[in-house]
Structure formats: structure tokens, C-alpha cells
C-alpha positions in Angstrom: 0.0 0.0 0.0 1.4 3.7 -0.8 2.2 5.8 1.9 2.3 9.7 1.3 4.3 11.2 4.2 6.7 14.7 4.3 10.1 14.3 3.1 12.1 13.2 5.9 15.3 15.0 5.3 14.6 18.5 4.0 18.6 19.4 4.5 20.3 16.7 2.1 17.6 17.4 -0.3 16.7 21.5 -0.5 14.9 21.0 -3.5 12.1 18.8 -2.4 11.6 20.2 1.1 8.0 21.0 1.2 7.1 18.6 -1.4 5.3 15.2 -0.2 6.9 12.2 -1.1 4.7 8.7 -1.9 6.3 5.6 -0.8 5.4 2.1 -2.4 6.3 -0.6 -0.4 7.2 -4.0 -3.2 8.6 -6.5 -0.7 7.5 -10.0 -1.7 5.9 -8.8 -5.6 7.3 -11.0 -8.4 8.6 -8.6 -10.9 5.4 -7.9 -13.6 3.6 -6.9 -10.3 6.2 -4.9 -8.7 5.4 -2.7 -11.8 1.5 -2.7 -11.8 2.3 -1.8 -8.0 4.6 0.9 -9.4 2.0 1.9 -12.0 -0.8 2.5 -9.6 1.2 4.3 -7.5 2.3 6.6 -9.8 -1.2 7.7 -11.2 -2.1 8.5 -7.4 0.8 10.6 -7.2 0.0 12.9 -10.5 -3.8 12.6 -8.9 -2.7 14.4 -5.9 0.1 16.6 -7.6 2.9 14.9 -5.3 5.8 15.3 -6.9 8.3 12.6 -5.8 7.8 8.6 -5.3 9.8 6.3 -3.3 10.1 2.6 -4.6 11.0 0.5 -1.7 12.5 -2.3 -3.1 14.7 -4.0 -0.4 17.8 -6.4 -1.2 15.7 -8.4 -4.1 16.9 -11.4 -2.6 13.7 -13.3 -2.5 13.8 -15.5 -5.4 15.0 -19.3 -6.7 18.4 -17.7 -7.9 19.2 -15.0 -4.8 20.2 -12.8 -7.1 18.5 -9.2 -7.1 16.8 -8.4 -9.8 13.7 -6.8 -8.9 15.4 -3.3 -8.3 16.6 -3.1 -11.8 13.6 -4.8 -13.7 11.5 -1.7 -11.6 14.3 0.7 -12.6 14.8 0.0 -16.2 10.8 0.0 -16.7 10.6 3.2 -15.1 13.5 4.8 -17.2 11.5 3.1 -20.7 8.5 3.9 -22.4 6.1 2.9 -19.4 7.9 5.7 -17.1 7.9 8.0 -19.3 3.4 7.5 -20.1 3.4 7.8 -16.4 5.2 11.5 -16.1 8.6 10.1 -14.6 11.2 12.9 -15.2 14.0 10.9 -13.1 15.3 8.1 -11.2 17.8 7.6 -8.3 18.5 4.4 -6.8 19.0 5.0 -3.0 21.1 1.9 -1.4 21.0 1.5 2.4 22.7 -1.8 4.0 19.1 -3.3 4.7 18.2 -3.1 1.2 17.3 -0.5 -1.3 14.8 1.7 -3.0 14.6 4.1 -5.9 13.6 7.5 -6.0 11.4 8.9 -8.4 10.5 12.5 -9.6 7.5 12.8 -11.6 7.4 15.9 -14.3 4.8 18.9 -13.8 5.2 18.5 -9.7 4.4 21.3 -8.0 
């Protein structure tokens, strides 16, 4: 479920202090719906003109091979053609040691 809270570190990041961020949570989706996740999420954002989406992805070991590849199936998608229908303008991938997520800036925000 999407989250919309303030952004939580205003100093490291000037530019989106006052905007709201929306957080997506894909723990545990198999990769075609981590991006219907991703999708929804995104309309909701341009609906409420937020301007910024975070894609919590965590590690992305939690498949037959352990390897990560959620992360960059979700990235890649959102850098193509669907990203781009959906008003994504950039994204960052944030790594933390407990995992990952990948911040996204949608275009038009306020």
C-alpha cells in the first residue's frame, strides 16, 4: 500500500523540502507486479500533484536464484516507455545496508 508522508530529510535534499513524497512498499511482488504496484502508485501521485515517489525495493533477494533483480527490472521499466506514459522525469536508486529503494520524480510537480 502507498504511503504519502513529508520528506524526511529536507537538509540533504533543499529541492524537495515542502514537497510530499509517496512511498510504495514492493517487498515480496514478483517482478510484472512490482510494476503494476509501481504503476498504480504513480497515477495516485500525478492525482494528488505529489511530486516525488519512493520505490522501496529492499535487497531483491527473494527469489529461486538470490540474485537481485527486482530493483533493476523496476528501474529499467521506469527509465522506458512505461515511465515516461506515467510523467517520470528521473530516477535515483538510494542503497541502504538493509536493502534499497529508488527514487522517483515525476514531471509537472508542483
Amino acid at each position: 500500500m502507498a504511503r504519502r508522508h513529508r520528506s524526511e530529510t529536507p537538509a540533504e535534499r533543499p529541492d524537495e523540502a515542502e514537497d510530499e513524497v509517496l512511498e510504495v512498499d514492493l517487498h515480496g511482488c514478483a517482478p510484472s507486479a512490482a510494476v503494476r504496484k509501481v504503476e498504480r502508485a504513480l497515477h495516485s501521485a500525478r492525482l494528488r500533484r505529489i511530486g516525488w515517489v519512493r520505490v522501496i525495493t529492499g535487497r531483491g533477494l527473494g527469489n529461486k536464484a538470490q540474485k537481485p533483480i527486482l530493483r533493476e527490472h523496476v528501474a529499467a521499466w521506469l527509465r522506458g516507455d512505461g515511465g515516461r506514459f506515467h510523467g517520470v522525469a528521473d530516477v535515483q536508486v538510494e542503497l541502504a545496508s538493509g536493502g534499497g529503494s529508488l527514487r522517483v520524480r515525476l514531471r509537472n510537480a508542483r
